[in-house]
N, C-alpha and C positions, 0 to 999 in steps of 0.2 A: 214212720217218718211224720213231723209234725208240721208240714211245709212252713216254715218260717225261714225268714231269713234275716241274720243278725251280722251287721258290720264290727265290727273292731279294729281298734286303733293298737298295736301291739310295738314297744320298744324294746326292739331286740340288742342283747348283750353278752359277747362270750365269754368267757373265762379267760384267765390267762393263758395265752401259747394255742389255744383253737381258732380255727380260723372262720371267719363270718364268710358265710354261701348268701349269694346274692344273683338270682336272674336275671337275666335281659327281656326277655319273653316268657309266655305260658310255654312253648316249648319245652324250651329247656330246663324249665321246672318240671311237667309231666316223666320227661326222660328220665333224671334226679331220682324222681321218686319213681318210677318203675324200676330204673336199677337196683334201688334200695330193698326193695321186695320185704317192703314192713307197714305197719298199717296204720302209724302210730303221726303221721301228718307231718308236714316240716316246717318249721318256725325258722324263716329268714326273711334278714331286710330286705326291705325294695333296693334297686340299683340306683332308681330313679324315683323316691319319695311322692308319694300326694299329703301338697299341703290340707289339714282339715278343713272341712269348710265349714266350722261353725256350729252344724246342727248333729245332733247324737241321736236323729231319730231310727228308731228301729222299724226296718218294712214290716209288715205283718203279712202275710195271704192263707186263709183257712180254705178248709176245702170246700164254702159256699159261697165263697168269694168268685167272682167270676172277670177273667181275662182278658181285655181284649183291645181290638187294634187301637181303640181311641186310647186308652189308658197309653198304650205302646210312647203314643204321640204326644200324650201329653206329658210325659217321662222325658223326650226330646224337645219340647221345649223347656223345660225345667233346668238342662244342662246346660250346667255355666261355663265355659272353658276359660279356665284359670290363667292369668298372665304368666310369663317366664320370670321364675326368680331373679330379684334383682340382686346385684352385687354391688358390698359398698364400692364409695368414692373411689378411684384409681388413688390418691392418697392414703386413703387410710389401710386399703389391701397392700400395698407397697411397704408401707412399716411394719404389718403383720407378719407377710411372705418374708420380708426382710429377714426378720427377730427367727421365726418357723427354719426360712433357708440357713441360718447360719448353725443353728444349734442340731437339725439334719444333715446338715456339711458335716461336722466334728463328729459326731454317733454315725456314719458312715466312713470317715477315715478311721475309727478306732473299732471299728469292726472288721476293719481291713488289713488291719492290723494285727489280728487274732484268728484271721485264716490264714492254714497250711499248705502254703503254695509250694512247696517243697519238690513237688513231682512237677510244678509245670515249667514253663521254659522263659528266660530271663525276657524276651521280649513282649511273650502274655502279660507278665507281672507288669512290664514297666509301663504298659500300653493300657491296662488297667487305673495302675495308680495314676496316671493323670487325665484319666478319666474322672477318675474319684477325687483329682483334686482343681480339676479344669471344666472337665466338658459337663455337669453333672450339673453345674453353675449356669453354663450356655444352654442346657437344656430345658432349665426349667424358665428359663428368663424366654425362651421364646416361646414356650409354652403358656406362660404368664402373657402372653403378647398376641395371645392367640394362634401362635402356628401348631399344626398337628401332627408333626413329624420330632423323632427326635433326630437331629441330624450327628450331634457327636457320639452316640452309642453305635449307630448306624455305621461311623468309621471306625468307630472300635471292634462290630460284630465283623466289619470289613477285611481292617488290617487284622485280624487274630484268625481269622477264616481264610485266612491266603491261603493257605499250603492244603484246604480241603479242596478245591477245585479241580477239577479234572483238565487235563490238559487236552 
């Protein structure tokens, strides 16, 4: 081991049709790769990005380098805690979202379109489709608006759930 330590900045990219792993915590990354039971390291994006700040320097510490509480300290004053990214204007994310929701609208009805709903029963379907063609609009608009619930999937998981409850 050469004690060094080297950051990088890595832009992760899958391929078509694989799906990007992404952490919330060190947890649930260690877990990941424990279960994996391979040695070969995991290259996934953050959930939650840190912007660069700038400097590309690389730590060094050799083994005659010596450690200690003052250095600790002076490491914690050095830490800048980064403001919350800003989001554009309410105008300008509104014509984006706009442009984004309508052409998601239409590649979610025409997907909908191409499953075999054949075994389910006429009221799933029909409680679906205007979901996909109603509520899916209401949900991102209030999500767009800050609320964190989705409330029309919620009565869709609802009304399609009746008949599993126990009396």
């Amino acid at each position: 081991m050469q004690s060094k330590v080297h950051q990088y900045r890595l832009h992760v990219q899958s391929e078509g049709g694989s799906i990007q792993r992404g952490y919330n915590d060190l947890t649930e990354l260690i877990a990941d790769y424990i279960k994996k039971k391979e040695n070969n390291g995991l290259i996934c994006a953050l959930v939650h990005p840190v912007p660069p700040d700038g400097s590309s320097e690389d730590v060094t510490l050799s083994d005659d380098d010596e450690y200690d509480e003052e250095d600790e300290e002076d490491e914690d004053e050095d830490f800048v805690e980064m403001p919350p990214l800003r989001s554009p204007p309410p105008g300008q994310k509104e014509r984006k979202s706009n442009g984004h929701a309508d052409h998601d609208k239409l590649d979610l009805q025409k997907r909908f379109t191409q499953l075999d709903l054949s075994q389910c029963e006429a009221k799933f379907k029909q409680a679906l489709k205007d979901y996909i063609d109603h509520g899916v609009s209401k949900d991102s608009a209030s999500l767009n608006a800050g609320d964190s619930e989705l409330h029309e999937f919620t009565k869709l998981l609802e009304s399609t759930a009746d008949g599993l409850r126990s009396h």
